[in-house]
N, C-alpha and C positions, 0 to 999 in steps of 0.2 A: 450251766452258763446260758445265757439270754443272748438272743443278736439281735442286732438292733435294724431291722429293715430300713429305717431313713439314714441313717449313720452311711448303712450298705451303698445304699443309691447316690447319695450324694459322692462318696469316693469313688464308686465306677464311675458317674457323669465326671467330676474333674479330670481322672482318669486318661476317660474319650476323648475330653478336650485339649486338654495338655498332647494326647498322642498325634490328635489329626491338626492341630494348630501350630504346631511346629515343623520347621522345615521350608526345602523352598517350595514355592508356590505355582513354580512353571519356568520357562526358560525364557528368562528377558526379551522382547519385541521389538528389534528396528523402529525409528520413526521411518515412515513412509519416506519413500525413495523423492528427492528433488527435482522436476521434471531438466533435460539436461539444459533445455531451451528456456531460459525466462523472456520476457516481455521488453523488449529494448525501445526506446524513443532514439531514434538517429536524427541527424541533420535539424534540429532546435532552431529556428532565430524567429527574432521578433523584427520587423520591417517598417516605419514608420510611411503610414499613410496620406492624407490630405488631411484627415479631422480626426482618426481611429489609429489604433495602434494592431497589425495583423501579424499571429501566431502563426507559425508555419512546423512541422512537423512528417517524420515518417514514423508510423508505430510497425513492431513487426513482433505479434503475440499467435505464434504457429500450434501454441496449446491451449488458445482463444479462454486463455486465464483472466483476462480484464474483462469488467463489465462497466466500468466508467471511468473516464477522465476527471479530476479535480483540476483544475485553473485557476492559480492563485498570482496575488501581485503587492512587493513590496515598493512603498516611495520610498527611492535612496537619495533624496534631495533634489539639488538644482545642479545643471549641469557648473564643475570645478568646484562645488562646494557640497560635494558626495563625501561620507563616510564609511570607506572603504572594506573597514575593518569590524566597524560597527555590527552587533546581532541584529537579524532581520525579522520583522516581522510580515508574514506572510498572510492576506485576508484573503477568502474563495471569492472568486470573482464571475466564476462560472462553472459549467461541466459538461460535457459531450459522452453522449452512452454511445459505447463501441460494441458492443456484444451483437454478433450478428448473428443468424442462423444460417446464416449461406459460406459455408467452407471455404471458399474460396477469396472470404474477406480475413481469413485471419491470415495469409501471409505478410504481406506488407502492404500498409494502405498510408496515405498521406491526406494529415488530418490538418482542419484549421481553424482558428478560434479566433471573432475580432471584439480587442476593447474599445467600445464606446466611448468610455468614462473618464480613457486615458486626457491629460490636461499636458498642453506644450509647453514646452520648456521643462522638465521634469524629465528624471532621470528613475528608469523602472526597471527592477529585476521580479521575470517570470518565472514560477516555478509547474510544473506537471506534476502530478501526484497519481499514479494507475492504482486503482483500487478494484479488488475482486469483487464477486455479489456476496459475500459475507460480510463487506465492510472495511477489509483490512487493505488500507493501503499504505503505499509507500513511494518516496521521494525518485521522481527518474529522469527529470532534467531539466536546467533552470537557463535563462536565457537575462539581459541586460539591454537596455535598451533607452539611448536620450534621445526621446522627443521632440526632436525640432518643427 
């Protein structure tokens, strides 16, 4: 009787594989811990000026997780003939980089942002948008404001 050496090889390799390719792989990974503190915008309003429209704000990022402010602004019409219920649409209108290196700016700082562009008579809702340096950001406090 003849053996066949590739025959041989080829069922030890499947063999190996089938033995070390089965089974578990390790023991499942937590995602990373949530830090307990996120990034809060307090005290929002918008202030109507003489010609500009002024953002007023307190940021308080104690695990100086934001690296930028977005600043956006929707027209909700003219003041009593606003659409309440209406989707809004939100264009950037600006941005303010918060990322400091001095530890002492990430407890609480009170930040402010003025629109130029704003037009009187018009009825505006502000939105904040705190985005980290990878990009990812998200929605943290929107403010309303008529114009006079």
């Amino acid at each position: 009787m003849r053996k066949h050496p590739v025959r041989s090889s080829v069922l030890l390799v499947l063999f190996l594989v089938a033995l070390t390719g089965c089974g578990v792989k390790g023991n499942p990974v937590p995602y990373p811990a949530i830090p307990a503190i996120k990034p809060v915008i307090e005290k929002m309003e918008a202030v109507s000026m003489e010609e500009d429209v002024l953002l007023k704000w307190n940021l308080q990022d104690k695990n100086g997780l934001i690296s930028y402010i977005k600043i956006e602004r929707s027209d909700a019409g003219q003041p009593g003939n606003e659409c309440k219920d209406c989707p809004r649409t939100f264009n950037w209108i600006g941005q303010i980089k918060v990322k400091e290196e001095k530890p002492a700016d990430k407890e609480k700082r009170e930040l402010s942002f003025t629109d130029t562009n704003a037009i009187k008579g018009k009825t505006y809702n502000y939105r904040l948008m705190l985005c980290e340096e990878n990009g990812n950001c998200s929605e943290a406090a929107t403010a309303e404001i008529n114009f006079k």
